[in-house]
KOLKE-136739 format. One record per atom (N, C-alpha, C): residue number from 1; atom name; x, y, z. Coordinates in nm, 3 decimals. Atoms other than C-alpha are relative to their C-alpha. Example, Ala and Ser with C-alpha at 12.3 -4.5 7.8 and 13.67 -1.06 7.14 Angstrom:
<nodes>
<node><resi>1</resi><name>N</name><east>0.089</east><north>-0.119</north><up>0.000</up></node>
<node><resi>1</resi><name>CA</name><east>1.230</east><north>-0.450</north><up>0.780</up></node>
<node><resi>1</resi><name>C</name><east>0.090</east><north>0.120</north><up>0.000</up></node>
<node><resi>2</resi><name>N</name><east>-0.082</east><north>-0.119</north><up>-0.006</up></node>
<node><resi>2</resi><name>CA</name><east>1.367</east><north>-0.106</north><up>0.714</up></node>
<node><resi>2</resi><name>C</name><east>-0.077</east><north>0.109</north><up>0.073</up></node>
</nodes>
This chain:
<nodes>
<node><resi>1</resi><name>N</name><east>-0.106</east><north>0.064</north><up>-0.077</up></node>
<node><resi>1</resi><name>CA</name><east>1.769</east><north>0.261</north><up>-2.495</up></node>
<node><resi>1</resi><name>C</name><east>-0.040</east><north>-0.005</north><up>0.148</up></node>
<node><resi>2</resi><name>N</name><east>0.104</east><north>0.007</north><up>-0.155</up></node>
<node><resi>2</resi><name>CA</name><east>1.653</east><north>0.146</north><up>-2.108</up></node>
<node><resi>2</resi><name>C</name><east>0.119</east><north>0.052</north><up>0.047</up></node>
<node><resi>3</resi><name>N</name><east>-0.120</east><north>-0.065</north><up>-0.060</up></node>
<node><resi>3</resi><name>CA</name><east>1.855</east><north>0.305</north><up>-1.845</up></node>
<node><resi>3</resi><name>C</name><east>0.054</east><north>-0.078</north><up>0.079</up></node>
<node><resi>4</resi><name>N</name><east>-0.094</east><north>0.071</north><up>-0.037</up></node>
<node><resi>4</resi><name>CA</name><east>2.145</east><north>0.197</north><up>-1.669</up></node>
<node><resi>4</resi><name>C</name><east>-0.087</east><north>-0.079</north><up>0.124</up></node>
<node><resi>5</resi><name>N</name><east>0.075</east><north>0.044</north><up>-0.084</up></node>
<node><resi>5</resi><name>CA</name><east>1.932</east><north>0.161</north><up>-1.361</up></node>
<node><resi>5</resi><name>C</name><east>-0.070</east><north>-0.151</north><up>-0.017</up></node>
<node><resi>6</resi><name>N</name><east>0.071</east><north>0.108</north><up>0.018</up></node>
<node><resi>6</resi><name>CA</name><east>1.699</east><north>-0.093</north><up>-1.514</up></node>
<node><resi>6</resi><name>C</name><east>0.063</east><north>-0.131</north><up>-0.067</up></node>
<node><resi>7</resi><name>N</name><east>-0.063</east><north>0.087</north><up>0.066</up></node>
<node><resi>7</resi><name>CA</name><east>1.963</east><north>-0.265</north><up>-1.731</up></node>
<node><resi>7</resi><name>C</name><east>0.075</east><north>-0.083</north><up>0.171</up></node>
<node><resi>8</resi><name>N</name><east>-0.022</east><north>0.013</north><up>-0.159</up></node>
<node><resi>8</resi><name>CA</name><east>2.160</east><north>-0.301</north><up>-1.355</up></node>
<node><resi>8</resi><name>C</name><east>-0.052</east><north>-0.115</north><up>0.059</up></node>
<node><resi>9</resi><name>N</name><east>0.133</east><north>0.083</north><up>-0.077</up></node>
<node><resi>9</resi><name>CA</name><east>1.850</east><north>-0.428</north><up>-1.187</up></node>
<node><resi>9</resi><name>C</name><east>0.015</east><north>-0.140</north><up>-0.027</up></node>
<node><resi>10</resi><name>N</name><east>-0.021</east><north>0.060</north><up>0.057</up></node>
<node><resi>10</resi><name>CA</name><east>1.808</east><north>-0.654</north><up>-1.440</up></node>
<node><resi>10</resi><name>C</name><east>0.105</east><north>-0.113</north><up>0.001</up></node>
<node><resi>11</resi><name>N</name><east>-0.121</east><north>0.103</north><up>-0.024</up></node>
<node><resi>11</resi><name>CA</name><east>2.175</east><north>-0.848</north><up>-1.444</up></node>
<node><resi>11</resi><name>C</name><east>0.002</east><north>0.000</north><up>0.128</up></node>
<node><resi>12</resi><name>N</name><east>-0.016</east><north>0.051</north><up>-0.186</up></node>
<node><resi>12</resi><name>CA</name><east>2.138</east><north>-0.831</north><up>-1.060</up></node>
<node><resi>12</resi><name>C</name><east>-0.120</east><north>-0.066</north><up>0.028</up></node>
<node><resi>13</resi><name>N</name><east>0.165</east><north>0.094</north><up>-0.103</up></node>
<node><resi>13</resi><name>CA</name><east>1.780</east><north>-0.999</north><up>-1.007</up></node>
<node><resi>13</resi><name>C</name><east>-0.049</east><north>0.066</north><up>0.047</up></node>
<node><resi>14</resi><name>N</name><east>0.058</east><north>-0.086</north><up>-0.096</up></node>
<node><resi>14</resi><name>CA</name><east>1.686</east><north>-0.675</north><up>-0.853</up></node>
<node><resi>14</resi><name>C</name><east>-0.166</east><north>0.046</north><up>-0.072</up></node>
<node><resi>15</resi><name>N</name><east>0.137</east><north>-0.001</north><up>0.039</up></node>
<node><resi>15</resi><name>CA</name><east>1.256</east><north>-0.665</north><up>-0.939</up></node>
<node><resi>15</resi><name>C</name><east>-0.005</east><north>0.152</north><up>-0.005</up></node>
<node><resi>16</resi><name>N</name><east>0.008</east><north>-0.139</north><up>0.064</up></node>
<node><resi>16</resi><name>CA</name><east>1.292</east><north>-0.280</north><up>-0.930</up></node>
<node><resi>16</resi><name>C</name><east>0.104</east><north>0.053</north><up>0.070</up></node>
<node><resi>17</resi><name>N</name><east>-0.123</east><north>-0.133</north><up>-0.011</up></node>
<node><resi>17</resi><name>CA</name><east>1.522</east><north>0.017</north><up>-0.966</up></node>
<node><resi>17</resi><name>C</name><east>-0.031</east><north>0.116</north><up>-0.006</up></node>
<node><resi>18</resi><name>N</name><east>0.019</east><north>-0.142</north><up>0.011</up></node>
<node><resi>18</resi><name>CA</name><east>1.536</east><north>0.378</north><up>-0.910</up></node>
<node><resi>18</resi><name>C</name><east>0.054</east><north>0.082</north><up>0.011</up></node>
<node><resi>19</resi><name>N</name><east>-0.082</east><north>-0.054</north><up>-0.087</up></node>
<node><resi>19</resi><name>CA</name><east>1.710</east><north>0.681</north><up>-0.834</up></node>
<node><resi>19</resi><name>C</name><east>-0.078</east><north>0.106</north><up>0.031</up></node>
<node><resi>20</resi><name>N</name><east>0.120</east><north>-0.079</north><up>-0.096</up></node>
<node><resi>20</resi><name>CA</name><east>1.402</east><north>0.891</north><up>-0.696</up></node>
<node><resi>20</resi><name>C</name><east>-0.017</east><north>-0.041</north><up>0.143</up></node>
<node><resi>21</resi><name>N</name><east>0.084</east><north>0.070</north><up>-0.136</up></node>
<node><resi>21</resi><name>CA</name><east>1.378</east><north>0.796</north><up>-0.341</up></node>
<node><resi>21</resi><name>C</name><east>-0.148</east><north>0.040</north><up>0.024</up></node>
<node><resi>22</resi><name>N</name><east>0.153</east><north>-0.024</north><up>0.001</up></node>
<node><resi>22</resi><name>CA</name><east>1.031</east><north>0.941</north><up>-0.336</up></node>
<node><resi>22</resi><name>C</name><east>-0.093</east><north>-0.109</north><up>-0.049</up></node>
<node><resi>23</resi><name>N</name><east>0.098</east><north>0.147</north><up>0.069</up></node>
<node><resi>23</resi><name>CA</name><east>0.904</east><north>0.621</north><up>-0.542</up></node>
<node><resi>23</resi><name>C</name><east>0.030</east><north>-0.078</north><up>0.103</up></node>
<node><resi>24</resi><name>N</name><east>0.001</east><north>0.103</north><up>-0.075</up></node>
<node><resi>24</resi><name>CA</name><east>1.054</east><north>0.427</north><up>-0.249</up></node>
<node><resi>24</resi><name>C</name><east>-0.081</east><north>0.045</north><up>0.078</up></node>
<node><resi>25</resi><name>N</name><east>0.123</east><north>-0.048</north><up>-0.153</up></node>
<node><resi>25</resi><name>CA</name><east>0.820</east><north>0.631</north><up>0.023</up></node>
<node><resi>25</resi><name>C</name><east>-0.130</east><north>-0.038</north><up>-0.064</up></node>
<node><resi>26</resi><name>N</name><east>0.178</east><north>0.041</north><up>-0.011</up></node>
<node><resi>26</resi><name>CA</name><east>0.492</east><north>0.533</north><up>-0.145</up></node>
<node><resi>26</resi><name>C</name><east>0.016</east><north>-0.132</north><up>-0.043</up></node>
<node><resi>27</resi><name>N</name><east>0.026</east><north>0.154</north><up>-0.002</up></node>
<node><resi>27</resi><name>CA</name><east>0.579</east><north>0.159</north><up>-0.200</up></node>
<node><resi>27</resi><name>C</name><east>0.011</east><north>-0.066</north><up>0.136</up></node>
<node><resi>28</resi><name>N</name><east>0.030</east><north>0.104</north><up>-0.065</up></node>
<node><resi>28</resi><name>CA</name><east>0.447</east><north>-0.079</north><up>0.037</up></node>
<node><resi>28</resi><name>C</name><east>0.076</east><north>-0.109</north><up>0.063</up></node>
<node><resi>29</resi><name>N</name><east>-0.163</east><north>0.140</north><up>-0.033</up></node>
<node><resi>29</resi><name>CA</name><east>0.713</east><north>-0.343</north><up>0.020</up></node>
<node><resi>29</resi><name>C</name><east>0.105</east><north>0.046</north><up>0.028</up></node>
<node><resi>30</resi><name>N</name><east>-0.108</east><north>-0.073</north><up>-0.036</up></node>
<node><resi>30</resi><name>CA</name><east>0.971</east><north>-0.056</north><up>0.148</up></node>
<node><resi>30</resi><name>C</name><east>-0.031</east><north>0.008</north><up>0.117</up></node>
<node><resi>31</resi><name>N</name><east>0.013</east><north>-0.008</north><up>-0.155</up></node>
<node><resi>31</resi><name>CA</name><east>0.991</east><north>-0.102</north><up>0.521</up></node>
<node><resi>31</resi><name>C</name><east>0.115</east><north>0.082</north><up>0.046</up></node>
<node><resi>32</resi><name>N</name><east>-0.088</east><north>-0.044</north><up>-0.019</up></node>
<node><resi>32</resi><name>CA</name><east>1.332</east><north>0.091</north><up>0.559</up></node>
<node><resi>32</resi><name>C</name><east>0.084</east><north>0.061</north><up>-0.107</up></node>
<node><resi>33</resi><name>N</name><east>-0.047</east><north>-0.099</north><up>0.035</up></node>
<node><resi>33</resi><name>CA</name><east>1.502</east><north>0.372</north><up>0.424</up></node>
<node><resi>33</resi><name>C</name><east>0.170</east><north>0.043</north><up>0.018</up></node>
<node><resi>34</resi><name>N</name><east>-0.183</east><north>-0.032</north><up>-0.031</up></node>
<node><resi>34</resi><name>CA</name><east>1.919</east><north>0.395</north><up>0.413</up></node>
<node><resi>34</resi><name>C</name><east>0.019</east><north>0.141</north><up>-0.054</up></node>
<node><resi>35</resi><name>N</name><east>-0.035</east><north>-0.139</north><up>0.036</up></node>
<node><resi>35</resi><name>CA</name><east>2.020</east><north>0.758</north><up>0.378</up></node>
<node><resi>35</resi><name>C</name><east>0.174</east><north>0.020</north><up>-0.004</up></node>
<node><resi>36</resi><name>N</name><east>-0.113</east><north>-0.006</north><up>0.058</up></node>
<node><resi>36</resi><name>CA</name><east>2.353</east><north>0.753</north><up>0.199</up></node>
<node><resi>36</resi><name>C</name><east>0.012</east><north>0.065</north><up>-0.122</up></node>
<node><resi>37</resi><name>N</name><east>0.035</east><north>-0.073</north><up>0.097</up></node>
<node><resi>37</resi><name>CA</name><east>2.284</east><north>1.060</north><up>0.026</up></node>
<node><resi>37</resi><name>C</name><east>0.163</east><north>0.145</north><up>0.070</up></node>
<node><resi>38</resi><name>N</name><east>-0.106</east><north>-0.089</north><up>-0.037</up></node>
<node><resi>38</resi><name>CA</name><east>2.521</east><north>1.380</north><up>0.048</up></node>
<node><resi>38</resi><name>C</name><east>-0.061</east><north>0.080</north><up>0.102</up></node>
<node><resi>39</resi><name>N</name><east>0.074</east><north>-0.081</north><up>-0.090</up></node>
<node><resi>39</resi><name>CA</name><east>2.499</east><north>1.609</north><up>0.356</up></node>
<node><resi>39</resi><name>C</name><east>-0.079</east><north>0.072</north><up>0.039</up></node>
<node><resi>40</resi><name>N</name><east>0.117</east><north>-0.071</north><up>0.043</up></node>
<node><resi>40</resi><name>CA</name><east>2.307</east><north>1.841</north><up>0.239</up></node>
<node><resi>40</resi><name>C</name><east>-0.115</east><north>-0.029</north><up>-0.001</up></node>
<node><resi>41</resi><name>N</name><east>0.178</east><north>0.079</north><up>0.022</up></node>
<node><resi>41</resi><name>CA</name><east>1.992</east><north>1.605</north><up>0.148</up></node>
<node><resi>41</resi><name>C</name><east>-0.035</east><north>-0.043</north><up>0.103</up></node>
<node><resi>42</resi><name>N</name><east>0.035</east><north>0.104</north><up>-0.090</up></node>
<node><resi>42</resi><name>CA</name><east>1.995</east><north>1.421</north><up>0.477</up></node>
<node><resi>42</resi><name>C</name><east>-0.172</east><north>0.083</north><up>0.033</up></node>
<node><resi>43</resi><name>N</name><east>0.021</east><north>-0.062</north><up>-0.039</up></node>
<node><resi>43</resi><name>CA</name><east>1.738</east><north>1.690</north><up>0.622</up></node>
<node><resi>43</resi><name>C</name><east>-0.175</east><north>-0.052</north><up>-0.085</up></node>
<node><resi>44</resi><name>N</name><east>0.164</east><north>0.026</north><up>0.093</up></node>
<node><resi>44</resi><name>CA</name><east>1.450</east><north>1.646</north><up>0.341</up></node>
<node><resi>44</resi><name>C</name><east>-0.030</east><north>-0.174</north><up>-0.017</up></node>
<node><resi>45</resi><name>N</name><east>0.042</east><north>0.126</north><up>-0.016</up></node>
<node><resi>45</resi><name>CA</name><east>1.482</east><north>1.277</north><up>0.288</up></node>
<node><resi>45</resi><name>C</name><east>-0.074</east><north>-0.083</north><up>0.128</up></node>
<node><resi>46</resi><name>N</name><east>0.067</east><north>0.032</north><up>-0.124</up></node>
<node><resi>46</resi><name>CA</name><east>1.473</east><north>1.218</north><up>0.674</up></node>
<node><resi>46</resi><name>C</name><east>-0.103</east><north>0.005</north><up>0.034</up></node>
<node><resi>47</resi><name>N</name><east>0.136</east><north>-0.060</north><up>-0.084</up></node>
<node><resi>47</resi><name>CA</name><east>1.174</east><north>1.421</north><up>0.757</up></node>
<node><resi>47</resi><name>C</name><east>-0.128</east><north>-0.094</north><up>-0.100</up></node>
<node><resi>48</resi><name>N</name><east>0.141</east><north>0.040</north><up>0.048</up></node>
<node><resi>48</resi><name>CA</name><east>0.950</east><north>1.284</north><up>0.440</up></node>
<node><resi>48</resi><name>C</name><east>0.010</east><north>-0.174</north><up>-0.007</up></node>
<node><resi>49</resi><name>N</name><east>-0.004</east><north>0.117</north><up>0.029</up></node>
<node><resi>49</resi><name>CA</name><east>1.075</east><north>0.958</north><up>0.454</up></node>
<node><resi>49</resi><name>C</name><east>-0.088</east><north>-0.077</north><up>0.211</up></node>
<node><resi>50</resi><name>N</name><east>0.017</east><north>-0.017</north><up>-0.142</up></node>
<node><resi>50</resi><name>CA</name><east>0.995</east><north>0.956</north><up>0.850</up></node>
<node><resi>50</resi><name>C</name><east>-0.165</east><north>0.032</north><up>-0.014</up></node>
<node><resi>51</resi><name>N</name><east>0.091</east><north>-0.040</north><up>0.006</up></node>
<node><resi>51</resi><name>CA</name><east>0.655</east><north>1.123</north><up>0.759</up></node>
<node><resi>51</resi><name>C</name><east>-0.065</east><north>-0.148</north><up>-0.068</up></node>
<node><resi>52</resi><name>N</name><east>0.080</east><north>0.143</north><up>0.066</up></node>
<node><resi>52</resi><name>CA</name><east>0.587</east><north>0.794</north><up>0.517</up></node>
<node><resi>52</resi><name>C</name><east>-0.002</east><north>-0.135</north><up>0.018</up></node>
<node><resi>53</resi><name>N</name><east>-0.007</east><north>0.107</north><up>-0.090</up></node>
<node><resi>53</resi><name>CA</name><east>0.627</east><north>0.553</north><up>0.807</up></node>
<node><resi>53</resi><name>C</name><east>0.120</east><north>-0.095</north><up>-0.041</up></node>
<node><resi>54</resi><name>N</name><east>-0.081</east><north>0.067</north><up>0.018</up></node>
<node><resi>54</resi><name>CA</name><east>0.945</east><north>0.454</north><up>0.712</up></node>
<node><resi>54</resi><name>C</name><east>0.116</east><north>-0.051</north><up>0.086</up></node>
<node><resi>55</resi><name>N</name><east>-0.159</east><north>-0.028</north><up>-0.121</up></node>
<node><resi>55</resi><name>CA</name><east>1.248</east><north>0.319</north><up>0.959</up></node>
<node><resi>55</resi><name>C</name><east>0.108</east><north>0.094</north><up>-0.089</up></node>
<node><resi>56</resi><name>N</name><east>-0.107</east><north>-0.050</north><up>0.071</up></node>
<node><resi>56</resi><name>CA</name><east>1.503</east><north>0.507</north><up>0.866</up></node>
<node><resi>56</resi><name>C</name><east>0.171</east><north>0.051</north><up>0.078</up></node>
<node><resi>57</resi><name>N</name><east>-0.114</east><north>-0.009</north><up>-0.050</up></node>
<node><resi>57</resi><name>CA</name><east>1.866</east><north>0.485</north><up>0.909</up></node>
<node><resi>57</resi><name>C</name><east>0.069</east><north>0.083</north><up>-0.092</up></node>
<node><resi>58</resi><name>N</name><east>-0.060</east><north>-0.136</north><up>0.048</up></node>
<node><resi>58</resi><name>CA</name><east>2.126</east><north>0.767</north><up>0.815</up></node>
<node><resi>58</resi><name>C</name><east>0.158</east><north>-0.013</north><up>0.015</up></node>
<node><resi>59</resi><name>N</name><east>-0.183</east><north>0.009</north><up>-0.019</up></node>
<node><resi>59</resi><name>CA</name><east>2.517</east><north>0.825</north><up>0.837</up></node>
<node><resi>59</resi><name>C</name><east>0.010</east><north>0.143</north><up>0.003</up></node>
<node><resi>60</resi><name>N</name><east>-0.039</east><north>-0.145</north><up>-0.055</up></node>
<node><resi>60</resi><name>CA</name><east>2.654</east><north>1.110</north><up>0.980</up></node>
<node><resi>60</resi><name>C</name><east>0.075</east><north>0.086</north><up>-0.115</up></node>
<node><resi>61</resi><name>N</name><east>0.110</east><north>-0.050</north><up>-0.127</up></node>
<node><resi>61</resi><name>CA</name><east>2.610</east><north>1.345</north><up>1.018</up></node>
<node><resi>61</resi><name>C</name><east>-0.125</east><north>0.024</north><up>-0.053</up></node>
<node><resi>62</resi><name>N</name><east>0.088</east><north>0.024</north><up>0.030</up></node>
<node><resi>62</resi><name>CA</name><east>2.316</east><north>1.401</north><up>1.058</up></node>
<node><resi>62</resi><name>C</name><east>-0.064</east><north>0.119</north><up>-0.057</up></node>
<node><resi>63</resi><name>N</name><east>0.107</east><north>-0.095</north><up>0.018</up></node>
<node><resi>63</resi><name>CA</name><east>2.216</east><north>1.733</north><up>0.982</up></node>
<node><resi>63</resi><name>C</name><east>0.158</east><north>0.166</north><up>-0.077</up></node>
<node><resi>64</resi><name>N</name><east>-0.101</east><north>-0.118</north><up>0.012</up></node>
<node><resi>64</resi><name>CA</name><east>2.427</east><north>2.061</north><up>0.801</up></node>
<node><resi>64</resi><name>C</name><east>0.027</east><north>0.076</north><up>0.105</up></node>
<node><resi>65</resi><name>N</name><east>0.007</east><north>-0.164</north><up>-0.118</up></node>
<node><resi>65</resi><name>CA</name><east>2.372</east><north>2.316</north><up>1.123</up></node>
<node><resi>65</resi><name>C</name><east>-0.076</east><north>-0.064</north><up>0.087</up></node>
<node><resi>66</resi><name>N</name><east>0.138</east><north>0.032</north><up>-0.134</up></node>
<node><resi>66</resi><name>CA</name><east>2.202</east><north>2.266</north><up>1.470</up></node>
<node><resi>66</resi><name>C</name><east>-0.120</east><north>0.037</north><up>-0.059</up></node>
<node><resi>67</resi><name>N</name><east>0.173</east><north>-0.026</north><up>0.013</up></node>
<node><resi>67</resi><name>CA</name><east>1.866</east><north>2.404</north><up>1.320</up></node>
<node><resi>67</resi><name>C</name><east>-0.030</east><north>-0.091</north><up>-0.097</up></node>
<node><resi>68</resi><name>N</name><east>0.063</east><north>0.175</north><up>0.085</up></node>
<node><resi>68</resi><name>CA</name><east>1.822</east><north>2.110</north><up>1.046</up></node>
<node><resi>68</resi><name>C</name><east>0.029</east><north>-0.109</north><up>0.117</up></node>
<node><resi>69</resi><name>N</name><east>0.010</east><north>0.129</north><up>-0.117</up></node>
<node><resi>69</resi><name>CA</name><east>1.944</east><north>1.895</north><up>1.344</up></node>
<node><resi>69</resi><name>C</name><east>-0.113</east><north>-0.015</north><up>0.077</up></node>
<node><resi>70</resi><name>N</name><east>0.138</east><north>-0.027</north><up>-0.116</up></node>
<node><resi>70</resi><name>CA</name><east>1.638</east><north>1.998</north><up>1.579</up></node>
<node><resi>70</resi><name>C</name><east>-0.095</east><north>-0.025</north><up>-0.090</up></node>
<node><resi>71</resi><name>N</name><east>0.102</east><north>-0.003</north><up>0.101</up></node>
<node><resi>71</resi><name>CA</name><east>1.402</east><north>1.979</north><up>1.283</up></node>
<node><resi>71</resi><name>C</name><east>0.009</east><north>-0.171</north><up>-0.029</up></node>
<node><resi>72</resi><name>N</name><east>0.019</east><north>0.069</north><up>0.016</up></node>
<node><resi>72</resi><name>CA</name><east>1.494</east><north>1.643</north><up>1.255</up></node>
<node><resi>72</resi><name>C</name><east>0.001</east><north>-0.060</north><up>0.077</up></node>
<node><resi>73</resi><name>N</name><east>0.060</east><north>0.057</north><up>-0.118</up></node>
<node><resi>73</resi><name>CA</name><east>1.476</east><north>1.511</north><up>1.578</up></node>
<node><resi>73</resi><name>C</name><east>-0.118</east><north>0.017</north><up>0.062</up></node>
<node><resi>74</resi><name>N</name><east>0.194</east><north>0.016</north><up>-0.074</up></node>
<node><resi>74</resi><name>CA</name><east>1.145</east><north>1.689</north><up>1.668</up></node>
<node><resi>74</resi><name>C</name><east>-0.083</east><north>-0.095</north><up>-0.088</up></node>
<node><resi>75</resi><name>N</name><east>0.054</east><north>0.100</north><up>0.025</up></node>
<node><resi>75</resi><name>CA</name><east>1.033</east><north>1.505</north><up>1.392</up></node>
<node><resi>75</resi><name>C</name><east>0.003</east><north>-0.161</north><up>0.016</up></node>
<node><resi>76</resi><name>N</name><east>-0.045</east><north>0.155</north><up>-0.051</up></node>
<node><resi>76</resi><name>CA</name><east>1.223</east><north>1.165</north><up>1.482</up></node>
<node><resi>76</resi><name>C</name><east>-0.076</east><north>-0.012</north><up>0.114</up></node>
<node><resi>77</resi><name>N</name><east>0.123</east><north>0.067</north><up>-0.117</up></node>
<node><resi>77</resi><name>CA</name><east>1.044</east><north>1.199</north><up>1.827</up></node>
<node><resi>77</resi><name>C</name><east>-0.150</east><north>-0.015</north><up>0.028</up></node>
<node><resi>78</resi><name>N</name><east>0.125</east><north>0.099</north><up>0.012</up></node>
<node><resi>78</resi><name>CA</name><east>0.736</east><north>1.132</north><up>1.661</up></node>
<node><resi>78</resi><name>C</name><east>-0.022</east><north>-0.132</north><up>-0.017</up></node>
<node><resi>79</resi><name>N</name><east>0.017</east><north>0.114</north><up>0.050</up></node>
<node><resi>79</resi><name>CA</name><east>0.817</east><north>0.847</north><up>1.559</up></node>
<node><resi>79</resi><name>C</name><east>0.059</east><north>-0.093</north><up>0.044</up></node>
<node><resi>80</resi><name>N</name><east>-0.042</east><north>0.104</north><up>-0.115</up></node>
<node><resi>80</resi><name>CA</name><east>1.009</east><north>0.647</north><up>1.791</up></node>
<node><resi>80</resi><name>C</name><east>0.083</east><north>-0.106</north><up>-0.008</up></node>
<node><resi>81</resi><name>N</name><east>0.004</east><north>0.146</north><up>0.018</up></node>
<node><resi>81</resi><name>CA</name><east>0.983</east><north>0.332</north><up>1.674</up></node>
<node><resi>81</resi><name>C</name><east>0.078</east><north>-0.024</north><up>-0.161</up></node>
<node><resi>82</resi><name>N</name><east>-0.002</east><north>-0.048</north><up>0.141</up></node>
<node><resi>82</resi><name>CA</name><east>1.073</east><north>0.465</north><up>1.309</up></node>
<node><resi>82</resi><name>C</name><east>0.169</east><north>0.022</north><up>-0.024</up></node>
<node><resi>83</resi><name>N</name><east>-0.155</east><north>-0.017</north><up>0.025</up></node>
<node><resi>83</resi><name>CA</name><east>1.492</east><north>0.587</north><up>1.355</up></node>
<node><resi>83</resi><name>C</name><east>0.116</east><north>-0.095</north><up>0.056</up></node>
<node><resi>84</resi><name>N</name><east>-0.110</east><north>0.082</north><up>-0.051</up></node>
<node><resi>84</resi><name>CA</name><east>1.821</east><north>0.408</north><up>1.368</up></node>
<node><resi>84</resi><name>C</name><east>0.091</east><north>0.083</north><up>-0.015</up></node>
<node><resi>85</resi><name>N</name><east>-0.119</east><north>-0.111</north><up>-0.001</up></node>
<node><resi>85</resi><name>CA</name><east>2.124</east><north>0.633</north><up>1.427</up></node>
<node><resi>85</resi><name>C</name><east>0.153</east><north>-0.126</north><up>-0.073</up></node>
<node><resi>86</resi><name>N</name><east>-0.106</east><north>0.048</north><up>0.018</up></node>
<node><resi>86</resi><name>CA</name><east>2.452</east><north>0.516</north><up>1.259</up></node>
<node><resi>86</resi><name>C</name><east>0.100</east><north>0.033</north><up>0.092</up></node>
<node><resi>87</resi><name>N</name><east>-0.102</east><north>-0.029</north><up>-0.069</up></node>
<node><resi>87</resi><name>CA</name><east>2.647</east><north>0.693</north><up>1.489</up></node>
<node><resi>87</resi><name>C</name><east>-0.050</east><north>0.031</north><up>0.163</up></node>
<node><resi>88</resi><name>N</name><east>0.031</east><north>0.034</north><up>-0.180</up></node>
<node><resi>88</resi><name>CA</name><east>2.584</east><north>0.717</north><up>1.910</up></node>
<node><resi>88</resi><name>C</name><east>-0.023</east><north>0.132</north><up>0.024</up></node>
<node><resi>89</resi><name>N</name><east>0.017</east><north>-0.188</north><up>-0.029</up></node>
<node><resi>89</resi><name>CA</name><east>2.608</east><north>1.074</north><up>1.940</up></node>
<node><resi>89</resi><name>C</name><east>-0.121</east><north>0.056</north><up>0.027</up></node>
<node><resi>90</resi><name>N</name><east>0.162</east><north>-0.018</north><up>0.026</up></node>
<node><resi>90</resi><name>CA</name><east>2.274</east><north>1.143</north><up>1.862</up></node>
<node><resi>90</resi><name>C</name><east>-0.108</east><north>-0.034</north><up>0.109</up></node>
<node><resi>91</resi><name>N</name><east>0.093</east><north>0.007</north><up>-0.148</up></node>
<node><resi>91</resi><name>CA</name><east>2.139</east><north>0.979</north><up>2.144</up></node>
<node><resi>91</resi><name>C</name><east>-0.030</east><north>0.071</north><up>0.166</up></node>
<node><resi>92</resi><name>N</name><east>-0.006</east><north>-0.072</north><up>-0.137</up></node>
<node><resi>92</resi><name>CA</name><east>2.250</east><north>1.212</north><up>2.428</up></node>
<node><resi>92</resi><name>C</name><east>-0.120</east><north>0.114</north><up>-0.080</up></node>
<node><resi>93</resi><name>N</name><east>0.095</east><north>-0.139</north><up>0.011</up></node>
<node><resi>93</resi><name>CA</name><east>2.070</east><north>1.502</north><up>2.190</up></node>
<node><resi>93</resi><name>C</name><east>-0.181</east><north>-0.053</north><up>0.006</up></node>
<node><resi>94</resi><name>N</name><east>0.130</east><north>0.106</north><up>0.021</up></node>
<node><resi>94</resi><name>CA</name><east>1.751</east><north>1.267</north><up>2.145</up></node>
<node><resi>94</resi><name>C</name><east>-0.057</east><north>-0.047</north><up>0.176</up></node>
<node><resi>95</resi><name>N</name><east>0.116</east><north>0.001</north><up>-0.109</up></node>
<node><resi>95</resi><name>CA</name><east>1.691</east><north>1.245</north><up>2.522</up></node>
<node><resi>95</resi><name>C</name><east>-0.035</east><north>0.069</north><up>0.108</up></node>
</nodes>
């Protein structure tokens, strides 16, 4: 029986489906990254999705505790060119 995912895909026209985001960080044709995951995850998706040159936009917040917050901005200010904040806030800690 195929899974809902691919059946999904499928009646939508969508050429692929997943619910690993990790398969989206090593495809090519993934230029951007939406993080509309639960609070908890933001922290690991951010950093490896950020690590696999991805833009990546997020929804608040951004982080469980100030110390996943700093962990993900030192890594965001590698990358510059790479984050989109959903919410404004973020930018006073970011400069």
């Amino acid at each position: 029986m195929p899974e809902i995912k691919q059946v999904y895909g499928l009646a939508k026209h969508i050429p692929f489906a997943t619910d690993n985001y990790k398969e989206l960080l090593i495809r090519d044709d993934i230029d951007i990254i939406e993080i509309c995951t639960p609070n908890y995850l933001h922290i690991e998706i951010i950093i490896e999705a950020l690590n696999a040159g991805k833009h990546v936009n997020y929804e608040k917040p951004l982080a469980m505790n100030l110390s996943e917050a700093k962990e993900i901005i030192d890594t965001a200010n590698s990358y510059p060119e790479l984050i989109h904040r959903s919410h404004l806030n973020i930018d006073i800690i970011l400069q």
